[in-house]
N, C-alpha and C positions, 0 to 999 in steps of 0.2 A: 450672450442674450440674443434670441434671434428678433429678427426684424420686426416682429407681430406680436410679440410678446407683451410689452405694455399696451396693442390695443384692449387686453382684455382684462384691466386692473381689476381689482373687486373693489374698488373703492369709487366715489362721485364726491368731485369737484362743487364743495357751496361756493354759492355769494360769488364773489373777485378774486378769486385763490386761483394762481396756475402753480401747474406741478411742471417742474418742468429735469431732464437726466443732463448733466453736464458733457460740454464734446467732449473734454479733455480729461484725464485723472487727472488729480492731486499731484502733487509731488515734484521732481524732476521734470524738468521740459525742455527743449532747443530753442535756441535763436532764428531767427531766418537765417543767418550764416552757419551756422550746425552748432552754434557753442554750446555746451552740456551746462543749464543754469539749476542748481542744487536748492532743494526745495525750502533749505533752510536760508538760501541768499534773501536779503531784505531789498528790499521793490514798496515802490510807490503805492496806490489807492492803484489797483488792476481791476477792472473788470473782467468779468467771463462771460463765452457764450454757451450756451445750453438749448436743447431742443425742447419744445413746448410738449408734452406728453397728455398732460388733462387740462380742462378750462370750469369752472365755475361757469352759472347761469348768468351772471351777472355783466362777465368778463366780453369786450367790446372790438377790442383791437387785435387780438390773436386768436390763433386755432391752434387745435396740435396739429406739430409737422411744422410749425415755424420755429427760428432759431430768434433766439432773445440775446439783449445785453444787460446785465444785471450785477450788481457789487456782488461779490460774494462776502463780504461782511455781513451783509444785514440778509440772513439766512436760516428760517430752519429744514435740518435736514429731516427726511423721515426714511424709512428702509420698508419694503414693500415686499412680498417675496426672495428677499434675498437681494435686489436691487436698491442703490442709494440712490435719494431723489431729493431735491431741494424744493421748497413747498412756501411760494410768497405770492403779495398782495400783487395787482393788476400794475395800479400806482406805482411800483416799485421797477419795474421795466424800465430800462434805459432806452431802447432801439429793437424795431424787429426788421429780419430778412426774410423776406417770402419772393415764391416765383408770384403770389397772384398782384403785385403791385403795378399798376401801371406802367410799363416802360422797362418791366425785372429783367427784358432780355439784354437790354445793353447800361443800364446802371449795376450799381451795386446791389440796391433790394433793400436799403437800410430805408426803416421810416422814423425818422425823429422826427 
């Protein structure tokens, strides 16, 4: 998918809904030490980050082009051109990182 490609969804974001595309696939992943962890290992309550893609009118705290932290239990997915996208409430946001946050050049950028 190229870089521009969800600017120009055919869809608009109601209410407090962000759409937002996951960093990471599914599946298999590494450790910070490279270990190969098999998608089928069981692991605790994980959160994941994902990139904010569309915003509902309603939605306050994000833009797209910010990354979130979000359960991915409490998820629906939708599929958009051929693209998977996860599609939840405002409320439902753990954490965002943005450059626009005061101070994003030498913190982390997380706003809880």
């Amino acid at each position: 998918m190229s870089e521009n490609t969800h600017d120009k969804l055919p869809i608009r974001m109601l209410h407090d809904r962000v759409l937002v595309r996951n960093d990471t696939p599914e599946g298999e992943r590494r450790s910070g030490g490279g270990i190969l962890i098999p998608a089928t290992a069981a692991v605790g309550r994980r959160l994941a980050w994902a990139e904010v893609v569309a915003v509902g009118q309603n939605v306050r705290t994000v833009e797209p082009g910010d990354r979130v932290l979000y359960d991915p239990e409490d998820r629906a997915e939708v599929e958009v051109r051929g693209v998977g996208y996860v599609l939840m409430r405002e409320r439902d946001l753990h954490a965002v990182a943005a450059d626009r946050f005061e101070g994003a050049d030498d913190s982390t950028g997380l706003y809880l």
